[in-house]
C-alpha positions in Angstrom: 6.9 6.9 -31.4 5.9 6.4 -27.6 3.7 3.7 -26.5 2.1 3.3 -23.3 -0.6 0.2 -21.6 -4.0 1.6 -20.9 -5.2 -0.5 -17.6 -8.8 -0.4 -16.2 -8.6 -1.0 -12.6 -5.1 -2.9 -12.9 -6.5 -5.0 -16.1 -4.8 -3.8 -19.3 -7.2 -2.8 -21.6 -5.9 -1.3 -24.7 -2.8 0.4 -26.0 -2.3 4.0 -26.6 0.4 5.5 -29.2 1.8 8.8 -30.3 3.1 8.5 -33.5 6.0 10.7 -34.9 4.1 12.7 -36.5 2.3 13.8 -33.5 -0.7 12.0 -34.4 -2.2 9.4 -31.8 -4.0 6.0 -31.9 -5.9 3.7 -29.3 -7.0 0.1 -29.6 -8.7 -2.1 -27.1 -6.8 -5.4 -27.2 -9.4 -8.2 -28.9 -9.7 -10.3 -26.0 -11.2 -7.2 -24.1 -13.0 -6.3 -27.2 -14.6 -9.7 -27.2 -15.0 -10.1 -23.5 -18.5 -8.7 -22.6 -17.9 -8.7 -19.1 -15.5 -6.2 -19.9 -16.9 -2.5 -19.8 -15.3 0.7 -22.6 -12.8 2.8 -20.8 -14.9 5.6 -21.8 -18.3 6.6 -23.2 -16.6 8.6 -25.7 -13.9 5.3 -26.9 -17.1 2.5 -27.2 -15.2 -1.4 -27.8 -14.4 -2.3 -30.9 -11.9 -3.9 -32.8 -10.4 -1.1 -34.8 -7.8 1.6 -33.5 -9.1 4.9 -32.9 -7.2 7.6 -34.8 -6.7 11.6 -33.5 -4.5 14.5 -34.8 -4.3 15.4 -30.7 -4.7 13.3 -27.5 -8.0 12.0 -27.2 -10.0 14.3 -24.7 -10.6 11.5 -22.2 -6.9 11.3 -22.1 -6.5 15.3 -22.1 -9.0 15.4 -19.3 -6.7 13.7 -16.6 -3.9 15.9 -16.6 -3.6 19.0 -14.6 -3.9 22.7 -15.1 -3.2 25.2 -14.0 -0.1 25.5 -11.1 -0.3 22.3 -10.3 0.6 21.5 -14.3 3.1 23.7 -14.4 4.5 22.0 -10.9 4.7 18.9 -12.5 6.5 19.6 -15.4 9.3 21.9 -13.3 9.9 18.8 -11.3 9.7 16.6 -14.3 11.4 18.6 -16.5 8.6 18.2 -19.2 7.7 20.7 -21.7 4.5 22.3 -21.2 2.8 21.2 -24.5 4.1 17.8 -24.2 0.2 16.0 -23.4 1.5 12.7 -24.0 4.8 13.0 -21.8 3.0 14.5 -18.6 0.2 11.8 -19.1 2.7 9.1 -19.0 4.2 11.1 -15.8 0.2 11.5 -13.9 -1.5 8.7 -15.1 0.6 5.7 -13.8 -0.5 6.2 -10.1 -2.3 9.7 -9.5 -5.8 9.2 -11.1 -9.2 9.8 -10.3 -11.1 6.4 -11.3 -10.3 3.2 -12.4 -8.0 3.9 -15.8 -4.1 4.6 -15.2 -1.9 4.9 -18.3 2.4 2.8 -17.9 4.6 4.2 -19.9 6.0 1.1 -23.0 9.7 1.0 -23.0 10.5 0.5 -26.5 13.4 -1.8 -27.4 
């Protein structure tokens, strides 16, 4: 299982989690839940209090890695399989986004 903090603009909103089975989950922490000054991280993940659940990496998730060359750059330097979503998102999505949501990696004790 990996786990990683989902922040909105250096806030942490939620948690995101790859299970062994492949399958992944995000939940918004309550207090953001319950905050209405705080906004969804996504049109397509609305607030709420239970965990989403997905076979595959949630599109909005998907949709901030690379393609192309500059994918396959990454996971040369990286040493990251290809087909590993969740690894290269934990690789991108701690500094090197476009908008307010970056993804840090959970160590896991």
């Amino acid at each position: 299982m990996r786990t990683a903090k989902v922040l909105f603009k250096d806030e942490e909103a939620g948690q995101l989690t790859q299970h062994d089975d492949g399958s992944f989950s995000f939940a918004y922490h309550a207090s953001w839940v319950d905050d209405p000054t705080k906004i969804a991280i996504s049109l397509t993940l609305p607030k709420r209090h239970d965990a989403y659940q997905a076979a595959y990496l949630f599109p909005f998730f998907y949709n901030m890695l690379p393609e192309g060359s500059n994918k396959q750059v990454v996971c040369q330097l990286n040493r990251l399989d290809r087909n590993d979503y969740f690894g290269l998102l934990l690789t991108i999505a701690k500094n090197d986004t476009i908008g307010a949501v970056t993804v840090h990696k959970i160590e896991n004790e």
